[in-house]
KOLMAR-960850 format. One record per residue: x, y, z of N, C-alpha, C in turn. Coordinates in steps of 0.05 Angstrom, whole numbers, padded with zeros to 5 digits, always signed. Layout:
REM residues N
XYZXYZXYZ;...
//
This chain:
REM residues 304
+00017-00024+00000+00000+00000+00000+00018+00025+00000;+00011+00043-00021+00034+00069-00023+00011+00089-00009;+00037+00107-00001+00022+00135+00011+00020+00149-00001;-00001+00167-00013+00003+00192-00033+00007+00213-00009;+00039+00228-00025+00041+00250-00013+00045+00269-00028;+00036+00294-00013+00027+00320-00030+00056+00340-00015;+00051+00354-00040+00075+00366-00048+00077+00391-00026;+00088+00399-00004+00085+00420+00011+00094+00447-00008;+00068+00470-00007+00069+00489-00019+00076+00514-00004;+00100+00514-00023+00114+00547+00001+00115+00569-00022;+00107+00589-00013+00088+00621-00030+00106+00634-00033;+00124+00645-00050+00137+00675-00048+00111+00691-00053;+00111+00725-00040+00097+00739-00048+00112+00761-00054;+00112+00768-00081+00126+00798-00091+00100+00828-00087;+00114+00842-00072+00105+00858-00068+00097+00888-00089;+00086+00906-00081+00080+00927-00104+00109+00940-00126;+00104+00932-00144+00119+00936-00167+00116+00957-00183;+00083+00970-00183+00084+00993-00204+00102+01004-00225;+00106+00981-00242+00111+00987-00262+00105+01002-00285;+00121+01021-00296+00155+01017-00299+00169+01036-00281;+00162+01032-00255+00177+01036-00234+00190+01027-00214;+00194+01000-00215+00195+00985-00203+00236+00998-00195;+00240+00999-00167+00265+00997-00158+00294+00977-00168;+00308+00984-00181+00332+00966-00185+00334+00948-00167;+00346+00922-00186+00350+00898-00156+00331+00889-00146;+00303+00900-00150+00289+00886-00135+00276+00859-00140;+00268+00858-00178+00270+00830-00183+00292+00808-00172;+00310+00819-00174+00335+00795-00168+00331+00791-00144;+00323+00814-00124+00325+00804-00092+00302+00774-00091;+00272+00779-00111+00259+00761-00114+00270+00731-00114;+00270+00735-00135+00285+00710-00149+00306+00694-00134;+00316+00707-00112+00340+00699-00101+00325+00681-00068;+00296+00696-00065+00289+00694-00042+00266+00672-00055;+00255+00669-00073+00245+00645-00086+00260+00615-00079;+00284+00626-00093+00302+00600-00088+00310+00586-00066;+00315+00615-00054+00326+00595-00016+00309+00592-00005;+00282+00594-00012+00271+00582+00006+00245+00559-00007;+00271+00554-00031+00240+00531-00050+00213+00530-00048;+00213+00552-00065+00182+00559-00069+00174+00546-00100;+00147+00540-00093+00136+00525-00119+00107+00545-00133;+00108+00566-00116+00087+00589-00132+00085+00614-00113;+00074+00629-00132+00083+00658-00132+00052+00677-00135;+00055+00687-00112+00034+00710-00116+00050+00739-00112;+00038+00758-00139+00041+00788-00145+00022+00797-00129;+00021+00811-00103+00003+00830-00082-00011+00844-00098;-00004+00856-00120-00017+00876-00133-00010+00902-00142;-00015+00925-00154-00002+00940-00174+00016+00930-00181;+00017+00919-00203+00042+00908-00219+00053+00933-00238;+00027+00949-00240+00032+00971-00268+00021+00996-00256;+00028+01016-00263+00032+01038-00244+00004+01060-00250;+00008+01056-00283-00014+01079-00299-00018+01102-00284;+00006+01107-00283+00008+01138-00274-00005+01167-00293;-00004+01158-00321-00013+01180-00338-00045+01180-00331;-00052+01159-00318-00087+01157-00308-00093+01157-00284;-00073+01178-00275-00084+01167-00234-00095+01194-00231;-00112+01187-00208-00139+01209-00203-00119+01229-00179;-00093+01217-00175-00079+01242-00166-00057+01261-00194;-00052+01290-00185-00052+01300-00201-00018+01284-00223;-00018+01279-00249+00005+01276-00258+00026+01296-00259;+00054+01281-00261+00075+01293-00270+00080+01321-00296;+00079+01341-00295+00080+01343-00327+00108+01342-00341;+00132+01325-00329+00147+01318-00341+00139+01284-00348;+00126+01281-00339+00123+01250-00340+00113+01236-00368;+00119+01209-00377+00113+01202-00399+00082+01203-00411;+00075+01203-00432+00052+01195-00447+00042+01172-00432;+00009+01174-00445-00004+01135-00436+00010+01121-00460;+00010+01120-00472+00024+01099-00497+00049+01094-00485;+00069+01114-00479+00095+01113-00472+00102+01093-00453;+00091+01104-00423+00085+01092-00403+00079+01067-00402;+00051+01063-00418+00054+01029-00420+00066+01012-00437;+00073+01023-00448+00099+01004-00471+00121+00995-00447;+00122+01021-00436+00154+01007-00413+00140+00992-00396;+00113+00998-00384+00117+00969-00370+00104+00948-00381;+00099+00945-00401+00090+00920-00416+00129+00912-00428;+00142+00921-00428+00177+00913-00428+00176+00904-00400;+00175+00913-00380+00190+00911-00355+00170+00885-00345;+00138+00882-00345+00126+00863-00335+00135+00834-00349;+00149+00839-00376+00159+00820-00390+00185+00806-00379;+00187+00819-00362+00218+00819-00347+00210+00792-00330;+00189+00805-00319+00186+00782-00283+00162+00757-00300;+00154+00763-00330+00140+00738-00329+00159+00720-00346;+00181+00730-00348+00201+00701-00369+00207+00687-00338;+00212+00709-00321+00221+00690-00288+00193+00676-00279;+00168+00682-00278+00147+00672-00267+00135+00663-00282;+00128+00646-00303+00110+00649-00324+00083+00630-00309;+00083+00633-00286+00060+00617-00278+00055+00631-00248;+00041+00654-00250+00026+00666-00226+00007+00667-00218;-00005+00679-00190-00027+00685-00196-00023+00725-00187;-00043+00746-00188-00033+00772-00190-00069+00781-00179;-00062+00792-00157-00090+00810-00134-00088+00838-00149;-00107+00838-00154-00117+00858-00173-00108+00888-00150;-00097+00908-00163-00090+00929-00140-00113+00957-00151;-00105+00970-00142-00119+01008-00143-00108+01013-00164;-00079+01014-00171-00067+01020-00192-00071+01006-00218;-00074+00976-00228-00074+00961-00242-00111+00976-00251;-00126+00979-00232-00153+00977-00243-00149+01002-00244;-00142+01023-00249-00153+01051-00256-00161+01052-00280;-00152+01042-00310-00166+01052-00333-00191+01036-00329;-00197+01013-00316-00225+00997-00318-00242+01022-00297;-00234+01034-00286-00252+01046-00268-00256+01075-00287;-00232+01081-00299-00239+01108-00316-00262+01096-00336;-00256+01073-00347-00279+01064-00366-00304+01072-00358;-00312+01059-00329-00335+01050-00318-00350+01079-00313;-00329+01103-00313-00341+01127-00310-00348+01144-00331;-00330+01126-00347-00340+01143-00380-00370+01123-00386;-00381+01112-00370-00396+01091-00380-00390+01066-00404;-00367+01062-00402-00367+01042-00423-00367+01015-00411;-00380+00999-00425-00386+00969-00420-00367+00951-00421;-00359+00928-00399-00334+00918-00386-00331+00901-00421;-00347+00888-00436-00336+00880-00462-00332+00893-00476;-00319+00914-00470-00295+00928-00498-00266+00931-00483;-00275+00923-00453-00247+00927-00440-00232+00897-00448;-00207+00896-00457-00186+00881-00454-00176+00869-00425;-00174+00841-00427-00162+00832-00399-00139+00842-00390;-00126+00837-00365-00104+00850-00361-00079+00832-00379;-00081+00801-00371-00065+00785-00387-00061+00786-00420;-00082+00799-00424-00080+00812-00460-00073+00831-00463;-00073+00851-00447-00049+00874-00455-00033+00872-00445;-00016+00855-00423+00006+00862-00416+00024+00836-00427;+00005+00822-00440+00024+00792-00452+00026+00780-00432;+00012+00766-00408+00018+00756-00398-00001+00727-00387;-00007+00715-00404-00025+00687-00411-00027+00667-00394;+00000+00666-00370-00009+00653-00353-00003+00659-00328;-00021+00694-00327-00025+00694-00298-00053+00703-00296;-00056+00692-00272-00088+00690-00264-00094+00719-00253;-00114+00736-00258-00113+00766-00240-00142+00759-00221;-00141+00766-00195-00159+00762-00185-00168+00788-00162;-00184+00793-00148-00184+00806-00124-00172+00792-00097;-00174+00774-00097-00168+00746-00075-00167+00719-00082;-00139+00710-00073-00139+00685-00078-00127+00677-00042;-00132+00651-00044-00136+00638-00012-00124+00605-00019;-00116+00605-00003-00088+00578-00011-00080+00574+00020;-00089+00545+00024-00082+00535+00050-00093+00554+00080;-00122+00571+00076-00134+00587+00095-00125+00610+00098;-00111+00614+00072-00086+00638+00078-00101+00654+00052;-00109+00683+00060-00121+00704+00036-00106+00717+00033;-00095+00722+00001-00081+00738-00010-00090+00758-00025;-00094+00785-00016-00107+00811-00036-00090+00833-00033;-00091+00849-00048-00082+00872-00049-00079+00892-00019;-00106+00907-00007-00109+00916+00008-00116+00944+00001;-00126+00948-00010-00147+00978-00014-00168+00972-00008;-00180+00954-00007-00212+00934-00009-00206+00929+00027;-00192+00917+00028-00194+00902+00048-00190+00909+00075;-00173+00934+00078-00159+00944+00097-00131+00930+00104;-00123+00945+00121-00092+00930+00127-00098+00899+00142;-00067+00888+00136-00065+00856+00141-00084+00854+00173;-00067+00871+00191-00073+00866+00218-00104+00868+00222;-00118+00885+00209-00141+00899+00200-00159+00876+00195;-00160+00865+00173-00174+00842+00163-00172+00824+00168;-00146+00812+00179-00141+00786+00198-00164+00779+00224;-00169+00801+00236-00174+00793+00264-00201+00800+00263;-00209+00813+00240-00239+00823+00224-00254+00789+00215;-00234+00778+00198-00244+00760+00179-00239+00727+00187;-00217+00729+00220-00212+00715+00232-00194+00702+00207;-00178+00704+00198-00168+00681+00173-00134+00704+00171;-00116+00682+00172-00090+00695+00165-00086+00706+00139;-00082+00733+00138-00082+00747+00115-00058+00762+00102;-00056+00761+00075-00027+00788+00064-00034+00802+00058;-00025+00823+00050-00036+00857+00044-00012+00867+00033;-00012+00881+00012+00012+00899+00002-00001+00928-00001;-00006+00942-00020-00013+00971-00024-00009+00994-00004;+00001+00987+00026+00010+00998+00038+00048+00993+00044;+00053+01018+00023+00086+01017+00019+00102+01017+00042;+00094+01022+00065+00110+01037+00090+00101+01007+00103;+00086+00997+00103+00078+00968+00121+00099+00951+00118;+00111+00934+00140+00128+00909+00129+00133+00902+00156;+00103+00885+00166+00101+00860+00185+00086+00845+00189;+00098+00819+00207+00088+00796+00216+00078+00791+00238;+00046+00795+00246+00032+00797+00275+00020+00765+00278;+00014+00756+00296-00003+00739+00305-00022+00746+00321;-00050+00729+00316-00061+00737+00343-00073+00705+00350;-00072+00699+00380-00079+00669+00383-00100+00668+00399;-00111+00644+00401-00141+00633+00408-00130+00622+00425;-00149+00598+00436-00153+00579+00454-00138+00556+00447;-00146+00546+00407-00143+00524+00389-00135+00541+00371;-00133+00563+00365-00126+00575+00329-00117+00591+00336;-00091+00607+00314-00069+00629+00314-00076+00631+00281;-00067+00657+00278-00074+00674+00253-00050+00692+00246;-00046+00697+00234-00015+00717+00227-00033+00738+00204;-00025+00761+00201-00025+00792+00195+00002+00799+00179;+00013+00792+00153+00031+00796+00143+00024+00818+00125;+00044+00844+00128+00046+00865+00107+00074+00860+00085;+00069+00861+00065+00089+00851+00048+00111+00877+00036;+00106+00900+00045+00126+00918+00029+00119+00930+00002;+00144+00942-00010+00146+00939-00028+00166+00945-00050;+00164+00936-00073+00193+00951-00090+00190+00975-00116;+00181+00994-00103+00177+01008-00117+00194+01029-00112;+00208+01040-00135+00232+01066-00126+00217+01088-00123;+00221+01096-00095+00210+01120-00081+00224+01143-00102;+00243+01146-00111+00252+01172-00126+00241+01171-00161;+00232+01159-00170+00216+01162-00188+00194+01190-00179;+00182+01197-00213+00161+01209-00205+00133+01206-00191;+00127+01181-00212+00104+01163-00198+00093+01167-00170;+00107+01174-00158+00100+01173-00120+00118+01199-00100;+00113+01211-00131+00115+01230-00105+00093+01253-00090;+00070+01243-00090+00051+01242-00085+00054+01241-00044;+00073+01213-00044+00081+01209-00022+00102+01218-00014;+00132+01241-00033+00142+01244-00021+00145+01269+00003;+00173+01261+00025+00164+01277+00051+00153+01261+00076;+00144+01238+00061+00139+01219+00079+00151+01196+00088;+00149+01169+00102+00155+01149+00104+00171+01135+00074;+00193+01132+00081+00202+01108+00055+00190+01084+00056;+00194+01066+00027+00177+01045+00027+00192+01029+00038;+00184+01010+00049+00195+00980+00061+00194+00972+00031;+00228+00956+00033+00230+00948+00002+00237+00920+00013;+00215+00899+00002+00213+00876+00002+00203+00859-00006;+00194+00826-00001+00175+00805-00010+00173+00792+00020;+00155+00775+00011+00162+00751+00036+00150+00726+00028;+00151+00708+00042+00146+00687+00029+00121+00669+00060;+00102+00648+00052+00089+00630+00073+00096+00602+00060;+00113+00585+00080+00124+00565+00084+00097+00539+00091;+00114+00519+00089+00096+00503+00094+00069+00500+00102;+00056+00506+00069+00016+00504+00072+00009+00518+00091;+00016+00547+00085+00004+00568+00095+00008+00569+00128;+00031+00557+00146+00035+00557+00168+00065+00566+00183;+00084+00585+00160+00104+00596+00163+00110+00622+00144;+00101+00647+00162+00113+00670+00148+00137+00681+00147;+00145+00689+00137+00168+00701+00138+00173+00726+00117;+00177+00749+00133+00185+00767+00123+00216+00773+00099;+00218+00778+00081+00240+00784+00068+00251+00812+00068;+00265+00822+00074+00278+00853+00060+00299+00859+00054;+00301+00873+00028+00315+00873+00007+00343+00890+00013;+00363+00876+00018+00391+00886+00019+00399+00903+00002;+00388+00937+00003+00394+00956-00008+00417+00962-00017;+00438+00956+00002+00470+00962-00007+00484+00946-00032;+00468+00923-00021+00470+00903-00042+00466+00900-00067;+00450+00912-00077+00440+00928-00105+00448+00951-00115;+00459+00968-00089+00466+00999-00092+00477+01010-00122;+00492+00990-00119+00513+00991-00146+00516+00975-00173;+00492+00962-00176+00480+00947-00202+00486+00969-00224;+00495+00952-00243+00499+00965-00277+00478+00972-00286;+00488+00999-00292+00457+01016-00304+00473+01017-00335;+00443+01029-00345+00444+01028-00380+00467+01036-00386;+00472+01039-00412+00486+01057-00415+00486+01080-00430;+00497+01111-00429+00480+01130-00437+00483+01130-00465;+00468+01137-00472+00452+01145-00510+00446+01171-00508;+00449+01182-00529+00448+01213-00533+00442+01223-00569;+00413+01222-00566+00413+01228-00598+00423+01254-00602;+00430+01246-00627+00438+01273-00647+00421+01278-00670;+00432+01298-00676+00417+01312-00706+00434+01289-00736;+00418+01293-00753+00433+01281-00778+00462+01295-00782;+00459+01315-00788+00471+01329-00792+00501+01334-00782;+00497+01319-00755+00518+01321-00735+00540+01291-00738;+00528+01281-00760+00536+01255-00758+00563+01248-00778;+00589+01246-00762+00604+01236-00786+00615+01223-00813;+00624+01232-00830+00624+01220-00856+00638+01196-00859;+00634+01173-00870+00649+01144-00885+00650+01140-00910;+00674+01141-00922+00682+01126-00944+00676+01107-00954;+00651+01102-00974+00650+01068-00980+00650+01068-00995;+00640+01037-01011+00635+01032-01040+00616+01039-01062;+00594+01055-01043+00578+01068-01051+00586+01102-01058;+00616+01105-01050+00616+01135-01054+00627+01151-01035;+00644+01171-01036+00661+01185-01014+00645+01206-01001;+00647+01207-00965+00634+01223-00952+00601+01214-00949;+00589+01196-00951+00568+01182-00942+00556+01174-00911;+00538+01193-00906+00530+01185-00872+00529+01168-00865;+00535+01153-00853+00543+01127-00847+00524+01121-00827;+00505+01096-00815+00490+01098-00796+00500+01078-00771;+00518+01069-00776+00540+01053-00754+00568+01058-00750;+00588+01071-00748+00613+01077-00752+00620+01085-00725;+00650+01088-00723+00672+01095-00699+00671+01122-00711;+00672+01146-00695+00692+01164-00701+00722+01161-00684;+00736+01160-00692+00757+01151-00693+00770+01174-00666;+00767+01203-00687+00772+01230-00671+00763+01228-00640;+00751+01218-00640+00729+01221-00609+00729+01191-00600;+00725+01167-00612+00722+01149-00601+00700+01144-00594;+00685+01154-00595+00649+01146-00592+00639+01140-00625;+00616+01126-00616+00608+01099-00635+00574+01118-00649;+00573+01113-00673+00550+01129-00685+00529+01105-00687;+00519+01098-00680+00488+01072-00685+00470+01075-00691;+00456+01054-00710+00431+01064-00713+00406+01052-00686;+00388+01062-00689+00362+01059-00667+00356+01034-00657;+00357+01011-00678+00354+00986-00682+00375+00971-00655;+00407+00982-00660+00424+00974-00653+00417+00981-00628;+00410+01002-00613+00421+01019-00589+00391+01004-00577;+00364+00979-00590+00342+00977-00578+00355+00956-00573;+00372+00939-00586+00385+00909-00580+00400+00911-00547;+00423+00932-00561+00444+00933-00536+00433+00937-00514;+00406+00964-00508+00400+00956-00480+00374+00938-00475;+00370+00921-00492+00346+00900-00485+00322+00916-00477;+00311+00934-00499+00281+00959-00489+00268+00955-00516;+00248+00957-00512+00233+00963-00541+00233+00994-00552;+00222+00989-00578+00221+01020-00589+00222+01045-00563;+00186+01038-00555+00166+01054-00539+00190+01063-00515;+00198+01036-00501+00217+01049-00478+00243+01072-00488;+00253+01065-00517+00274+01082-00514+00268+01116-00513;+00238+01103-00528+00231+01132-00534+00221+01148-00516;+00212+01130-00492+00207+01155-00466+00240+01154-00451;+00254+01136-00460+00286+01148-00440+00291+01169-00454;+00285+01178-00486+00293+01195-00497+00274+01228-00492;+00253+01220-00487+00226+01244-00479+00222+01257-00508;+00219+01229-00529+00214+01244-00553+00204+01222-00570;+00192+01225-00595+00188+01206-00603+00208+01191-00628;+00208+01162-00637+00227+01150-00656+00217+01150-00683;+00238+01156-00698+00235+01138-00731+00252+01117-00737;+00251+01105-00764+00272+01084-00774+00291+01100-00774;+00285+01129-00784+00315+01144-00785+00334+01160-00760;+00324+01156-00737+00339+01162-00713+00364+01157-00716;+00383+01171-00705+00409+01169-00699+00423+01165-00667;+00435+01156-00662+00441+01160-00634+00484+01158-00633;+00484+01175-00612+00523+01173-00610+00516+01160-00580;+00533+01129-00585+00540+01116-00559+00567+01124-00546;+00565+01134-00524+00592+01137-00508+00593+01119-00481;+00611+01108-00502+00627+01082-00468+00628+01100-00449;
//
């Protein structure tokens, strides 16, 4: 006679991302805290995407376009679903704002697009709440804070949307104990996106994870120093045509060349194509690092 045994299920939970804001390092801190502590699934708390050009607080006016904006984080959400391609994602305040702008322009939820259809992401599940081993996982705009709805709903609960939160309460019975976990988050406070909040509290930048079938929390936070100094892009600086040095080819002497060394200077002339490869961005992203818009015929001078 064999025993069927079931697979003990231990949770990372990645905390608010608002993307394309999301803090340097903070995927990797993920990923790293996935691992050590063998996790077999993954819940996103919520705002994954920031839609800042649509928040009912006032925008940036340096800040990108809606097209702009979501192009980068439809790049950047592309980031964490080649690492996760199997989530599930608690619908946040942020993520639902254009469905709520819809709802107030009166338009009818079938012309809205799912979230997994615009952001390419096919296999993650979006929900308000998902609950796994007595353990509820939501956002927390709905719900109130962890400690809040825990001892409300009697049921151990996570909560993210509160950036400054990042803890682990219990409260115990007679026969039952309950835990109150706030998850943090990784969202870079110096972006524009939030500064709404700044002047205030920094965010707890973290994840955490529930261990064995929903009966071990544990807090994670993200070794800042440790990231401090991660490789950033590298800078691009368009130019005018005009500005662009001449090559000798087979086609003819003094010919603009759309890839060449200047030799004089040592900086590299590329075309658009090249400079979308080298830093792994799509069009849309280069074109809000640039705060302008692209053609096929863009130029750019790379300096090492």
């Amino acid at each position: 006679m064999s025993i069927n045994q079931k697979e003990t299920q231990n949770i990372l939970i990645i905390g608010d991302i608002h993307e394309p804001f999301s803090l340097e390092g903070y995927r990797d801190h993920c990923v790293e805290m996935y691992n050590k502590f063998n996790c077999n699934k993954v819940v996103f708390i919520g705002d994954i995407i920031d839609n800042h050009y649509s928040s009912y607080h006032e925008t940036d006016t340096e800040a990108m376009g809606g097209g702009a904006e979501l192009q980068v984080a439809i790049d950047k959400v592309a980031l964490w679903y080649e690492l996760f391609p199997d989530a599930d994602v608690c619908i946040g305040n942020h993520d639902a704002l254009i469905s709520r702008k819809a709802q107030s322009g009166g338009i009818p939820e079938q012309w809205i697009k799912s979230y997994s259809e615009v952001l390419g992401t096919p296999g993650w599940r979006f929900e308000t709440d998902f609950i796994y081993d007595n353990v509820r996982y939501t956002h927390g705009h709905k719900s109130s804070k962890a400690r809040t709805a825990s001892k409300r709903d009697m049921m151990s609960t996570v909560t993210g949307h509160y950036h400054t939160d990042f803890y682990c309460e219990y409260n115990f019975g007679i026969a039952h104990k309950i835990f109150a976990l706030a998850v943090g988050s990784g969202v870079d406070d110096n972006c524009y996106a939030v500064k709404y909040a700044a002047g205030g509290k920094k965010s707890a930048v973290g994840c955490a994870v529930v261990l064995d079938d929903g009966t071990l929390p544990i807090l994670c936070p993200m070794d800042l120093e440790k990231y401090r100094h991660m490789k950033k892009p590298q800078t691009i600086q368009k130019i005018k045509e005009e500005e662009l040095p001449t090559e000798d080819t087979q086609e003819g002497r003094g010919r603009k060349s759309r890839s060449i060394l200047d030799e004089s200077t040592g900086e590299i002339y590329i075309k658009q194509k090249d400079v979308q490869d080298l830093l792994g961005v799509s069009k849309g992203y280069l074109s809000s690092m640039l705060n302008g818009r692209l053609n096929n015929k863009t130029t750019f001078k790379y300096i090492n």
